[in-house]
Structure formats: structure tokens, C-alpha cells
BAVEXMI-815036 format. One record per atom (N, C-alpha, C): residue in one letter; x, y, z. Coordinates in steps of 0.02 Angstrom, whole numbers, plus 50000, padded with zeros to 5 digits. Example, Ala and Ser with C-alpha at 12.3 -4.5 7.8 and 13.67 -1.06 7.14 Angstrom:
% residues 2
a506604971650390
a506154977550390
a506604983550390
s506424988850354
s506844994750357
s506455000250394
//
This chain:
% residues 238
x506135076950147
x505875072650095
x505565076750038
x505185082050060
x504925085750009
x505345088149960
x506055092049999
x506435094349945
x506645090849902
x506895083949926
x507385079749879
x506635077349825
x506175076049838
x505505076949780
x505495081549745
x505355088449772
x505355092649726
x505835095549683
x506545093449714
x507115094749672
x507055089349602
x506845083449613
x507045078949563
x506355079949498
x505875083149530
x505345083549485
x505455090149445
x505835092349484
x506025099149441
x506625097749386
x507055091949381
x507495091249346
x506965085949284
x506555083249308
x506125078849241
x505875084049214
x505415090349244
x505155093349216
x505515100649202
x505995101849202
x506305107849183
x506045115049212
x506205114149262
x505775120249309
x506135121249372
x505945126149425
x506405127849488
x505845121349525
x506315120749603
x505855118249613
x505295121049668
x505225126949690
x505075133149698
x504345133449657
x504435133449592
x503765130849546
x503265126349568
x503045122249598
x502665118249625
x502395118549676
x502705125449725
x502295129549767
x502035136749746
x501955137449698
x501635141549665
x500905142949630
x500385148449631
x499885148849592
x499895147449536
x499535145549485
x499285148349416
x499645145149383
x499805145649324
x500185138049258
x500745141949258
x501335138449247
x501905140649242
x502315133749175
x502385138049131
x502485132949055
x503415132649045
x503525127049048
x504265124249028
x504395122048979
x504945120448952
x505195116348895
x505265109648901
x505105105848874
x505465100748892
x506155098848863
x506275093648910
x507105093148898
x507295087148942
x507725084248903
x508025075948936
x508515078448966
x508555082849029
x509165084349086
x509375076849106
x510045077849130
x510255073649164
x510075072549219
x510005064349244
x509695064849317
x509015065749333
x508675066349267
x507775062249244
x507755056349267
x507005057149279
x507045048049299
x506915046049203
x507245041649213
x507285036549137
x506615034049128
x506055036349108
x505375036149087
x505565035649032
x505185032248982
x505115030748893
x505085040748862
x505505042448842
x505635050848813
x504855050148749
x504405053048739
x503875052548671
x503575059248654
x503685059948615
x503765066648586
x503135063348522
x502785073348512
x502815078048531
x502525076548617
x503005080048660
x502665080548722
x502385083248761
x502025083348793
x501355086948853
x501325081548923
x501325086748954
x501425084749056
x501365089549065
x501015087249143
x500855093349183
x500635089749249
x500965091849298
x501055090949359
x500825097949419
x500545095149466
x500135099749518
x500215095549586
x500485099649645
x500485097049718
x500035100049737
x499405103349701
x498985106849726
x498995112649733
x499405118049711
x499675127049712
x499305126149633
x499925128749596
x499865129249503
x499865122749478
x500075124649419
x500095118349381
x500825120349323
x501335115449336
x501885115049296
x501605110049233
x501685114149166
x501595111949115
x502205112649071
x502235105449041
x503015105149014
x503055102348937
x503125105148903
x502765103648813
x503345104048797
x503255099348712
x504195101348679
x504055107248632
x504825110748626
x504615118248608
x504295118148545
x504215113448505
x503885116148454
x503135115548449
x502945114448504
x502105114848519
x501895120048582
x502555120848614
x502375128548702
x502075131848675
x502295134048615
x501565141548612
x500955140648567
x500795133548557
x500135131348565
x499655130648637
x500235125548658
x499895124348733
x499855131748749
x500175135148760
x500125141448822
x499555146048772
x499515144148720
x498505149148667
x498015147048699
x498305139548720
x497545134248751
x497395134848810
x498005135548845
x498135133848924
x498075140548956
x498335145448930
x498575150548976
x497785155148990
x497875158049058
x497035161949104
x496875155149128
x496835149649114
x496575144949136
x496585142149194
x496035140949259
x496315138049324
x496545131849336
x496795129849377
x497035122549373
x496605116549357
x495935118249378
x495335113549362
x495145114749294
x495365119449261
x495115120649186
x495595115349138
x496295116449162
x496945114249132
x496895109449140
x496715104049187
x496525097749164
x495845091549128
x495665097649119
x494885092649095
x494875098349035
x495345099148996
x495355100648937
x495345093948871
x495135095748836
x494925088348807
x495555083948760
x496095088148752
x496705085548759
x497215080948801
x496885081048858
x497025078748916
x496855074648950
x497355067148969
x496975062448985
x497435059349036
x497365054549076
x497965049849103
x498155055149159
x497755055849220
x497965061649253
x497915054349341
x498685053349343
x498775049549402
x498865054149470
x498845049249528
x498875052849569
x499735048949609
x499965052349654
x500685052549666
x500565051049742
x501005044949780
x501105045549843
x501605045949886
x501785048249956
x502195047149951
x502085047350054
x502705045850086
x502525040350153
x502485045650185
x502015044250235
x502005051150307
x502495047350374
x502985048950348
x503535047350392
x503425047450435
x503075053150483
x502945056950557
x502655052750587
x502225045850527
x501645042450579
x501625035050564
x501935032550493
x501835026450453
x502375023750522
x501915015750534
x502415011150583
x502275004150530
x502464999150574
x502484992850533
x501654990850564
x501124988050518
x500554985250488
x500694977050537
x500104973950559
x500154969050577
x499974963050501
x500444959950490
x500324956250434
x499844950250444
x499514950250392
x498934944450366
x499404935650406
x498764933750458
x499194926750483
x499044919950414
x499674916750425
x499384910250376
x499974911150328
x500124917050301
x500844915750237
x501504917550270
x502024915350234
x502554915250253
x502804924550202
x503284927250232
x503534933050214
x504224932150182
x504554935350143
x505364935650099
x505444940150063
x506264943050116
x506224948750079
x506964947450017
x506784951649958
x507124946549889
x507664953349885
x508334951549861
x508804957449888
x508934959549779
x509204963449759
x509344966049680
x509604959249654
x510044955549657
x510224950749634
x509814945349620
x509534944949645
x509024938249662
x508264938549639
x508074945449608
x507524946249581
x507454943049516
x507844942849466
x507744939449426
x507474932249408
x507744927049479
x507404921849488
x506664918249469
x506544926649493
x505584925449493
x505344926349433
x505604928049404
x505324932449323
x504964924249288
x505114919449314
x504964914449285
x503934913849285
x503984917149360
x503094917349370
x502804922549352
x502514922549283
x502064927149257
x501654929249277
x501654932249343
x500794935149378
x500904940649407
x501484943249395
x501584950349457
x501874956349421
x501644956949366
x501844963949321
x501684970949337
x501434972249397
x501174977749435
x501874978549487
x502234973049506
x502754972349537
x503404973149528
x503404968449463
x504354968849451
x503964969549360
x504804972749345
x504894972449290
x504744968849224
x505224961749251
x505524957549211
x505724958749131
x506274961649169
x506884965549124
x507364966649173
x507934962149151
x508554963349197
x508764971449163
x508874971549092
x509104978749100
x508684984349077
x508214984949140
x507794989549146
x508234995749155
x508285003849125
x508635010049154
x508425011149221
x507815007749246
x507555008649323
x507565002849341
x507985000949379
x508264994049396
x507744990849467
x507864986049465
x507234982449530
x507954981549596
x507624986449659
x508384987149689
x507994979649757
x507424978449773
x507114975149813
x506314972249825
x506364968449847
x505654962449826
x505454959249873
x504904960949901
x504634957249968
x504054953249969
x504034946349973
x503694943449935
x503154938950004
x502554936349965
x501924932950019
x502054927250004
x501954921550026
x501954915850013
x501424911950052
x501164906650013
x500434900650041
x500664894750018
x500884889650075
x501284882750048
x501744885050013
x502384885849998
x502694887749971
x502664890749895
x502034893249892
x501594897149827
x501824902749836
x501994907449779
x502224915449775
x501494917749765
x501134921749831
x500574922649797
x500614933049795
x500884933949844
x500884942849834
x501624942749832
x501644949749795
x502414952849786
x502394961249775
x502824965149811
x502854972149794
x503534971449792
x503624974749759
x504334978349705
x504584985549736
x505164986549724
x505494993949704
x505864995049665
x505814997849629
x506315002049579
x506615007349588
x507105007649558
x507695015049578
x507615019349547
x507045024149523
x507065028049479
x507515034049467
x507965035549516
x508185039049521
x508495040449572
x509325045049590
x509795043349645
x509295042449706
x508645045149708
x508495049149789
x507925044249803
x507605042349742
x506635039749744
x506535032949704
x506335028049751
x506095022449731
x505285020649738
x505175020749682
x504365017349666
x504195010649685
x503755009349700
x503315002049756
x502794999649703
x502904995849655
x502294992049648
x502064986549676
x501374983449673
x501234979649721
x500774974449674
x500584966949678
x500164963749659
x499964957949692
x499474954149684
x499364948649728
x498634945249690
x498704937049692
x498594933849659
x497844934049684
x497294935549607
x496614937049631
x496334932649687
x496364925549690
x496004923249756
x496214924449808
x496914926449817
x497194929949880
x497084935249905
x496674939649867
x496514946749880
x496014949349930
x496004955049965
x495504956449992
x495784952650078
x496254952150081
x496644950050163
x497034953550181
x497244959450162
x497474964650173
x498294962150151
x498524956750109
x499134955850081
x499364962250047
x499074965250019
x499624970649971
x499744978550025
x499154979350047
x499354985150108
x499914982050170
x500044976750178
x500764973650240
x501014973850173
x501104970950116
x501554972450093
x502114979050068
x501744982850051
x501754988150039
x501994994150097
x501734991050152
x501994994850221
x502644993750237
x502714985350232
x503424981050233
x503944986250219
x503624983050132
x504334988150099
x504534993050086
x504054998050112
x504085006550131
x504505008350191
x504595004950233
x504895004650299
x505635004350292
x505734997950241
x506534994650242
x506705000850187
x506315002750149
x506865008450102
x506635013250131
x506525015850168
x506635021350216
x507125022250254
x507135015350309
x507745011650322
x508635012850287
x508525011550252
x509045011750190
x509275017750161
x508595024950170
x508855031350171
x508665035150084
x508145030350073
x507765030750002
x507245033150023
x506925037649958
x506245041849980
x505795035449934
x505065031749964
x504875025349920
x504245032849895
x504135030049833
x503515032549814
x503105027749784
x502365029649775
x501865025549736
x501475027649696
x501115024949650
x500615028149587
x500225024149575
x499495025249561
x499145023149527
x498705024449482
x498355021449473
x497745023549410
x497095026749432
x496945031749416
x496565038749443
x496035032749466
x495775029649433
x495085024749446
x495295018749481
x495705016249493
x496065012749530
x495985014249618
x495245015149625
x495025014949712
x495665013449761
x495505006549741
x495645000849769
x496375001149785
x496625002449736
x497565001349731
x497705011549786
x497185016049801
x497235021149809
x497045019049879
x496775015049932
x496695013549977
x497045009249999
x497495005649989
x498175001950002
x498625005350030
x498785011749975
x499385017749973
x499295020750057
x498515019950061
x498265026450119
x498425022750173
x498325017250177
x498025010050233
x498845009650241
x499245009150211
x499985006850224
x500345012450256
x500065016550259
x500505023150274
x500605029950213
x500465033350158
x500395036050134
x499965041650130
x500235048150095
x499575054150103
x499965054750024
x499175058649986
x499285059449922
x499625065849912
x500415067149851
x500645070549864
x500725077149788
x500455072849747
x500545076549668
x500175070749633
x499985072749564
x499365071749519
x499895074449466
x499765069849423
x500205070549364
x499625068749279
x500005072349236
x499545069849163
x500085068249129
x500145060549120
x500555056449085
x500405057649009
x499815058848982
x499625057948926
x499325062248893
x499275063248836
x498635067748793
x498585066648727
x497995068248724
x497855064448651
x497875072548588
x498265073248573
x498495081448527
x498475079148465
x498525073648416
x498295071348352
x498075078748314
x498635081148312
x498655087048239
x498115092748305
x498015092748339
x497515098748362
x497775105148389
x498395103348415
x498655112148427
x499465112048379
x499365110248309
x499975107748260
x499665113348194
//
């Protein structure tokens, strides 16, 4: 599992994948390789990704040898709480060796929703942490496992195909429903069946996002990479 991760993070980020078990910053180009996961491309760009060794930093070339004036001597704890730097998520991904199936919350009914049939739902505006709603999303919704109360859609977790090897799990559930352990069975659910299926599932959330970070853990997950989606560079290393 690791490799087919670190191979594919090495093709988003233009690097071996060898790099991510490594010390100290190691600076790339960026570049829209083939076989990226289809993330929105926004330029000028800055990322930087850490499994905890170095830190792969990936800028477009006409700002690398800014970043690397700013960045470079710097330890990994320096390189991210640089004040450029913001949006630093954390990455999960399943401990195969030990994740089993979760005893689910009694009282709702369970459904699992197959690629075709996701669109259906797009009609109920409450689960944007979940699905798309966008049939032609470049990261397509491959499966949908859904909670139900009286025949109410009240929780739903998602996957998406981001790519040949790795599908992402979002999860949501309707605030009075919360707090019954609906999104951790869910989430376990559908970690299982795309495992099943021979897909690596991954998850993300929002650094401050506790809550959504104790689900990941509770369902079966160990944290696996920390990523910086964002930075705020407004003319500062230009």
C-alpha cells in the first residue's frame, strides 16, 4: 500500500518516490505529469508534503529559487510555520493489519449506492463533505454508502477515484444525527468494500477538524502524510 502511495504522490509532486523517506527539504518543479490526481492546477504554485522524514517542496519554476532563499537550512518544523504558509492537512490512510468491520449504530437502515446511481441523490443538498454533485467531476464518485431514519437520508460517505490506485472517503451526517457514531460505521463500511475491490481508500481533513480526525482513527486509520495545500505569496518571494 505504501508503495502504490508513494509512487502516485511522487507523480503529483514531481519527485522519486524514495523522496519521502528522506531527511531535510528536497525542492521540485512542478509539473502536470500524467497520472496526477486531477486537483484544480493554480499557479503560481507552492506544496509541500512530509510522511514525517523531509519535506518535498514543489513550486512552479519561476518562483523555486525564491522558495529554496526562504526554505533552504530550514527544519521541517521551520518550513511549515513560515508565514507564507498555510492550509497544512493531515492525510489518512487504513491499517489494513488491524481495521475489521465497526458494529453499526442500531435504529437506521444501511445502502450501499453503486457509480451509476449516485447522481440520484444530488437532489438532497446536505452532504457536500460526501459526494460531489457533479456528474462530470475529473474525480468521479465510484461508491456511496448511505444511513437512513424512516426512510430519511440522514448520513452518507462517498468515494472518489482520484486516481488509477487511491480513492478518497468523504463523510457527512445530518447535525441532529451526530454524535452516534454514524460517520465512523460509515466510514469503516466503506473502507472495507474498497479494499475489498483492491483500491487503496484514503481520507483528509481539516488540521482543526478534531472531530472529523477521530472518526478517521475510530474507523480504522493511522495518520499517514500532512500536506500544505495553500500559501498566501501575494508578490512576497516575486
Amino acid at each position: 500500500m505504501m508503495d502504490c502511495v508513494n509512487n502516485q504522490l511522487a507523480i503529483d509532486y514531481n519527485c522519486s518516490p524514495d523522496d519521502f523517506l528522506k531527511d531535510g527539504l528536497i525542492f521540485t518543479k512542478a509539473r502536470e505529469k500524467e497520472g496526477r490526481r486531477p486537483f484544480p492546477w493554480v499557479t503560481p504554485r507552492l506544496e509541500m508534503v512530509t510522511m514525517g522524514h523531509g519535506v518535498v517542496i514543489n513550486a512552479s519554476e519561476d518562483i523555486l529559487p525564491s522558495i529554496r532563499k526562504y526554505l533552504e537550512g530550514k527544519t521541517r518544523f521551520e518550513a511549515f510555520r513560515m508565514p507564507f504558509v498555510y492550509g497544512i492537512n493531515p492525510y489518512f490512510l487504513p491499517d489494513i493489519d488491524n481495521i475489521t468491520p465497526l458494529n453499526k449504530p442500531k435504529g437506521f437502515e444501511y445502502e450501499m449506492v453503486e457509480k451509476q446511481d449516485i447522481h440520484k441523490f444530488y437532489e438532497i443538498n446536505d452532504f457536500h463533505y460526501a459526494i460531489q454533485y457533479d456528474m462530470n467531476s475529473p474525480r468521479p464518485e465510484m461508491l456511496v454508502i448511505l444511513a437512513k431514519y424512516k426512510d430519511k437520508v440522514v448520513g452518507m460517505a462517498g468515494a472518489s477515484a482520484d486516481c488509477k490506485t487511491m480513492w478518497q472517503i468523504g463523510v457527512d451526517v445530518l447535525q441532529q444525527y451526530r454524535g452516534k457514531g454514524l460517520a465512523t460505521a460509515l466510514v469503516n463500511m466503506l473502507t472495507l468494500e474498497i479494499l475489498k475491490r483492491g483500491y487503496i481508500p484514503y481520507y483528509s481533513t481539516d488540521c482543526s477538524n478534531v472531530i472529523s480526525q477521530n472518526v478517521a482513527v475510530k474507523a480504522g486509520y493511522f495518520p499517514a502524510w500532512a500536506h500544505c495545500y495553500s500559501t498566501r505569496l501575494n508578490g512576497l518571494l516575486l
